[in-house]
C-alpha positions as CSV (number, residue, x, y, z in Angstrom):
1,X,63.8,226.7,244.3
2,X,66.4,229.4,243.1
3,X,69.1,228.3,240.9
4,X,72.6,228.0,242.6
5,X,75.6,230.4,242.3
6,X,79.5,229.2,243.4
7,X,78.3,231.2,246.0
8,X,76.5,228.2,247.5
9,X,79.4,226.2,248.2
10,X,82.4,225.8,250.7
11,X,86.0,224.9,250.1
12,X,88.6,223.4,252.5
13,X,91.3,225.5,253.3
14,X,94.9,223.8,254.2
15,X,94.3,225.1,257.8
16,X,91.5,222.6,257.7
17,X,88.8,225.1,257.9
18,X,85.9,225.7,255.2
19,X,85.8,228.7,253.7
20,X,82.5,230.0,252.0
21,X,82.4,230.9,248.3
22,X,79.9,233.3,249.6
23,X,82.9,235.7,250.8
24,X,83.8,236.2,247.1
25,X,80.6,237.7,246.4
26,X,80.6,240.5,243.8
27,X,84.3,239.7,242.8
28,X,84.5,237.6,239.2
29,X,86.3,234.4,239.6
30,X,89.1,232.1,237.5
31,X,88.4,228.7,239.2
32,X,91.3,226.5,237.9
33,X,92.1,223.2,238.9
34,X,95.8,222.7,239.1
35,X,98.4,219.9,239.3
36,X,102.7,220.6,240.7
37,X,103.8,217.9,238.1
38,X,101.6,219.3,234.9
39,X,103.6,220.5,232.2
40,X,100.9,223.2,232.1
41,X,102.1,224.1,235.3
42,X,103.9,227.0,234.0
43,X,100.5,228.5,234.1
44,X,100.8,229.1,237.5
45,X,103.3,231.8,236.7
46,X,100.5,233.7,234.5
47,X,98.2,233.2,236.7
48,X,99.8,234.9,239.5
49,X,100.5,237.7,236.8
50,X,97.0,237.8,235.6
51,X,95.8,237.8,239.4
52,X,98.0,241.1,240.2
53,X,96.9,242.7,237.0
54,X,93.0,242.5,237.9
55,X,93.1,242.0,241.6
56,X,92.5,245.0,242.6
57,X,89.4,245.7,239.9
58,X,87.1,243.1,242.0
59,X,89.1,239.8,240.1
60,X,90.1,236.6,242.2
61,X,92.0,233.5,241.4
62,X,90.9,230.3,243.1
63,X,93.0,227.2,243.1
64,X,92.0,223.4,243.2
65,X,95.0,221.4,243.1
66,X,93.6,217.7,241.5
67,X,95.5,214.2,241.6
68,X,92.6,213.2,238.6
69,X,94.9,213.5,235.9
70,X,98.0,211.1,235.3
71,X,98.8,211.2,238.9
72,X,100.5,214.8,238.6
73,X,99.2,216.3,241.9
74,X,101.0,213.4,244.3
75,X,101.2,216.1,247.0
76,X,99.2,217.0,250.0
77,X,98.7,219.1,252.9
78,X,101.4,221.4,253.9
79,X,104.0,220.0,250.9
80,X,100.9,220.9,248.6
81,X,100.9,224.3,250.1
82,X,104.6,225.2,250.8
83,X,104.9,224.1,246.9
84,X,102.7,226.2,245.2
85,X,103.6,229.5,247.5
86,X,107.1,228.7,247.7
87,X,108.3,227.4,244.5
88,X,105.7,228.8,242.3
89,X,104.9,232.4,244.3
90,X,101.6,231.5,244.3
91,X,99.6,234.3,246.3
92,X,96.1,233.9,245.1
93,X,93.5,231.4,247.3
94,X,94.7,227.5,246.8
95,X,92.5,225.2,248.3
96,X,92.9,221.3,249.5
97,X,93.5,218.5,247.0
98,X,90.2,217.3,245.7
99,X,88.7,215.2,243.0
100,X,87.3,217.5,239.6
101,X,85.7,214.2,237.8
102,X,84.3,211.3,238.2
103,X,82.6,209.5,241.2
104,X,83.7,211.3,244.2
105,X,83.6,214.8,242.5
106,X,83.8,217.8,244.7
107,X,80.4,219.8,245.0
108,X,82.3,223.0,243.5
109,X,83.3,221.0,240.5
110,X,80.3,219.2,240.0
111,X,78.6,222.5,239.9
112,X,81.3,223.7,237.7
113,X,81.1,221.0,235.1
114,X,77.5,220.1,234.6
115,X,74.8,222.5,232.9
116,X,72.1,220.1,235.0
117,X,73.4,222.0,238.1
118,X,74.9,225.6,236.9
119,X,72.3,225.9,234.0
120,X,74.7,227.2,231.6
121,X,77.4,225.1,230.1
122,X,78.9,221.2,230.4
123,X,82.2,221.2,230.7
124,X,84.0,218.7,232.7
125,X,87.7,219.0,232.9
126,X,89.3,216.6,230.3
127,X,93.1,218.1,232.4
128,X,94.9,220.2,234.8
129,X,95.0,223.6,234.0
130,X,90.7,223.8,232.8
131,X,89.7,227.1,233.6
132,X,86.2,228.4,234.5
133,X,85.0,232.6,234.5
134,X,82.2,232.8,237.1
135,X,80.8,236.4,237.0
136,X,79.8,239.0,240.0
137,X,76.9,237.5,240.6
138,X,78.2,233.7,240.8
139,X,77.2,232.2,237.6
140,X,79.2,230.1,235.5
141,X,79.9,232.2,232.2
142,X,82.6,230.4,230.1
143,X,85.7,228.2,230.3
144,X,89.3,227.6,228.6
145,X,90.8,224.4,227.9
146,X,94.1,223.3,229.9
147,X,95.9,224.8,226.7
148,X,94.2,228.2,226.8
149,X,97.1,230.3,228.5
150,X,95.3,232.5,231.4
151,X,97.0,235.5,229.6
152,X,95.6,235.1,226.2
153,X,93.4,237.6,224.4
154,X,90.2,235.8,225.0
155,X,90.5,235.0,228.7
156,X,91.4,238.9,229.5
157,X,88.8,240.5,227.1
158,X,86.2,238.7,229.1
159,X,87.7,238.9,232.5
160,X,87.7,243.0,231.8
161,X,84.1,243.0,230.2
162,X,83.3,241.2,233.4
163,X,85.0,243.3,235.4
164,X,83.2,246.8,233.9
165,X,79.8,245.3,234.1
Protein backbone atom coordinates (compact mmCIF):
# COMPACT_ATOMS: atom_id res chain seq x y z
CA UNK A 1 0.00 0.00 0.00
CA UNK A 2 1.56 3.47 -0.84
CA UNK A 3 1.58 6.03 1.80
CA UNK A 4 -1.07 8.80 1.51
CA UNK A 5 -0.56 12.50 0.37
CA UNK A 6 -3.35 15.51 1.17
CA UNK A 7 -3.81 14.62 -2.18
CA UNK A 8 -5.98 11.63 -1.18
CA UNK A 9 -8.57 13.62 0.33
CA UNK A 10 -11.70 15.76 -0.47
CA UNK A 11 -13.04 18.88 1.08
CA UNK A 12 -16.58 20.37 1.16
CA UNK A 13 -16.92 23.41 -0.59
CA UNK A 14 -19.83 26.09 0.74
CA UNK A 15 -21.62 25.24 -2.67
CA UNK A 16 -21.92 21.87 -1.19
CA UNK A 17 -19.69 20.18 -3.62
CA UNK A 18 -16.43 18.20 -2.77
CA UNK A 19 -13.55 19.41 -4.07
CA UNK A 20 -10.35 17.08 -4.51
CA UNK A 21 -7.09 17.87 -2.80
CA UNK A 22 -5.80 16.23 -5.86
CA UNK A 23 -6.40 19.51 -7.91
CA UNK A 24 -3.63 21.17 -5.74
CA UNK A 25 -1.19 18.92 -6.98
CA UNK A 26 2.36 20.29 -7.37
CA UNK A 27 1.34 23.57 -5.55
CA UNK A 28 2.81 23.69 -1.67
CA UNK A 29 0.02 24.23 0.77
CA UNK A 30 -0.69 26.37 4.31
CA UNK A 31 -3.57 24.31 5.63
CA UNK A 32 -4.82 26.42 8.58
CA UNK A 33 -7.76 25.85 10.58
CA UNK A 34 -9.44 29.12 11.40
CA UNK A 35 -12.14 30.52 13.75
CA UNK A 36 -14.21 34.46 12.98
CA UNK A 37 -14.21 34.99 16.91
CA UNK A 38 -10.32 33.98 17.54
CA UNK A 39 -8.26 36.74 18.70
CA UNK A 40 -5.77 35.18 16.26
CA UNK A 41 -8.02 36.02 13.74
CA UNK A 42 -6.03 38.93 12.71
CA UNK A 43 -4.12 36.30 11.01
CA UNK A 44 -6.37 36.14 8.38
CA UNK A 45 -5.09 39.50 7.25
CA UNK A 46 -1.47 38.00 6.83
CA UNK A 47 -2.53 35.26 5.39
CA UNK A 48 -4.25 36.87 2.64
CA UNK A 49 -0.88 38.89 2.33
CA UNK A 50 1.26 35.95 2.47
CA UNK A 51 -1.16 34.20 -0.19
CA UNK A 52 -0.65 37.17 -2.77
CA UNK A 53 2.98 37.28 -2.09
CA UNK A 54 3.61 33.47 -3.16
CA UNK A 55 0.54 32.69 -5.16
CA UNK A 56 1.72 32.99 -8.15
CA UNK A 57 5.18 30.85 -7.41
CA UNK A 58 2.87 27.49 -7.18
CA UNK A 59 1.79 28.55 -3.19
CA UNK A 60 -1.93 28.02 -1.91
CA UNK A 61 -3.79 28.83 1.20
CA UNK A 62 -6.47 26.43 2.28
CA UNK A 63 -8.99 27.31 4.97
CA UNK A 64 -10.78 25.17 7.62
CA UNK A 65 -12.92 27.23 9.62
CA UNK A 66 -13.38 24.93 13.21
CA UNK A 67 -16.04 25.46 16.08
CA UNK A 68 -13.35 23.04 18.32
CA UNK A 69 -11.96 25.66 20.23
CA UNK A 70 -13.95 27.83 22.85
CA UNK A 71 -16.85 27.97 20.61
CA UNK A 72 -15.19 30.89 18.34
CA UNK A 73 -16.37 29.62 14.95
CA UNK A 74 -20.45 29.88 15.86
CA UNK A 75 -20.97 30.52 12.13
CA UNK A 76 -22.08 28.41 9.20
CA UNK A 77 -22.89 28.20 5.71
CA UNK A 78 -23.21 31.27 3.68
CA UNK A 79 -22.68 33.75 7.15
CA UNK A 80 -19.37 31.56 7.43
CA UNK A 81 -18.57 32.51 3.88
CA UNK A 82 -19.84 36.06 3.40
CA UNK A 83 -17.70 36.60 6.77
CA UNK A 84 -14.43 35.61 5.88
CA UNK A 85 -14.63 37.18 2.04
CA UNK A 86 -16.45 40.07 3.10
CA UNK A 87 -15.21 41.36 6.34
CA UNK A 88 -11.79 39.78 6.29
CA UNK A 89 -11.04 39.96 2.19
CA UNK A 90 -10.38 36.56 2.36
CA UNK A 91 -9.58 35.35 -1.37
CA UNK A 92 -7.70 32.15 -0.85
CA UNK A 93 -9.87 28.48 -0.82
CA UNK A 94 -12.12 28.42 2.62
CA UNK A 95 -13.78 25.34 3.09
CA UNK A 96 -17.05 24.12 5.29
CA UNK A 97 -16.96 24.15 9.14
CA UNK A 98 -15.55 20.98 10.30
CA UNK A 99 -14.17 19.25 13.39
CA UNK A 100 -9.86 19.34 13.60
CA UNK A 101 -9.84 17.08 16.97
CA UNK A 102 -11.30 14.72 18.74
CA UNK A 103 -13.91 12.06 17.86
CA UNK A 104 -15.54 13.18 14.77
CA UNK A 105 -12.25 14.58 13.24
CA UNK A 106 -12.29 15.38 9.55
CA UNK A 107 -10.18 12.86 7.34
CA UNK A 108 -7.88 15.93 6.25
CA UNK A 109 -7.18 16.75 9.76
CA UNK A 110 -6.74 13.47 11.01
CA UNK A 111 -4.25 12.95 8.30
CA UNK A 112 -2.84 16.32 9.22
CA UNK A 113 -2.38 15.62 12.92
CA UNK A 114 -1.20 12.05 13.33
CA UNK A 115 2.34 10.69 12.25
CA UNK A 116 0.38 6.97 12.26
CA UNK A 117 -1.34 8.30 9.08
CA UNK A 118 1.07 11.12 7.33
CA UNK A 119 4.28 9.30 8.53
CA UNK A 120 5.98 12.34 9.51
CA UNK A 121 4.97 14.38 12.45
CA UNK A 122 2.06 14.43 15.41
CA UNK A 123 0.65 17.46 15.80
CA UNK A 124 -2.82 17.98 16.63
CA UNK A 125 -4.12 21.38 16.83
CA UNK A 126 -4.17 22.51 20.59
CA UNK A 127 -6.13 26.19 18.76
CA UNK A 128 -7.42 28.14 15.88
CA UNK A 129 -4.88 29.53 13.80
CA UNK A 130 -2.38 25.84 13.76
CA UNK A 131 -0.78 25.83 10.64
CA UNK A 132 0.54 22.93 8.50
CA UNK A 133 3.32 23.23 5.21
CA UNK A 134 2.45 20.28 2.91
CA UNK A 135 5.07 20.24 0.12
CA UNK A 136 4.61 19.67 -3.92
CA UNK A 137 4.35 16.35 -3.63
CA UNK A 138 1.62 16.31 -0.74
CA UNK A 139 3.45 15.42 2.24
CA UNK A 140 3.14 16.88 5.56
CA UNK A 141 6.60 18.77 6.19
CA UNK A 142 6.19 21.01 9.30
CA UNK A 143 3.73 23.17 11.30
CA UNK A 144 3.41 26.56 13.41
CA UNK A 145 1.60 26.95 16.54
CA UNK A 146 -1.68 29.33 16.63
CA UNK A 147 0.97 32.03 17.80
CA UNK A 148 3.38 31.63 14.96
CA UNK A 149 2.27 34.70 12.67
CA UNK A 150 1.96 33.32 8.88
CA UNK A 151 4.47 36.21 8.08
CA UNK A 152 7.26 35.29 10.26
CA UNK A 153 10.81 34.47 9.24
CA UNK A 154 10.38 30.82 9.68
CA UNK A 155 7.11 30.19 8.04
CA UNK A 156 8.38 32.21 4.73
CA UNK A 157 11.97 30.77 4.57
CA UNK A 158 10.36 27.38 4.28
CA UNK A 159 7.47 28.26 2.16
CA UNK A 160 10.26 29.74 -0.49
CA UNK A 161 12.75 26.70 0.05
CA UNK A 162 9.62 24.80 -0.79
CA UNK A 163 8.65 26.71 -3.40
CA UNK A 164 12.46 26.59 -5.34
CA UNK A 165 12.64 22.83 -4.90
Amino acid sequence: MSVKTIYDFKALEFSGNYKSLSDYKGKVLLIVNTASGCYFRKQFKSLENLYHQYKDLGFEILAFPSNDFANQEPRTGLNLETYCRIQEGVTFPVFKRIHVKGDFVDPVYRFLSHKSENGVLDSVPMWNFHKFLVDREGKVVDFYYSFTSPLSSSVKSKIENLLSK
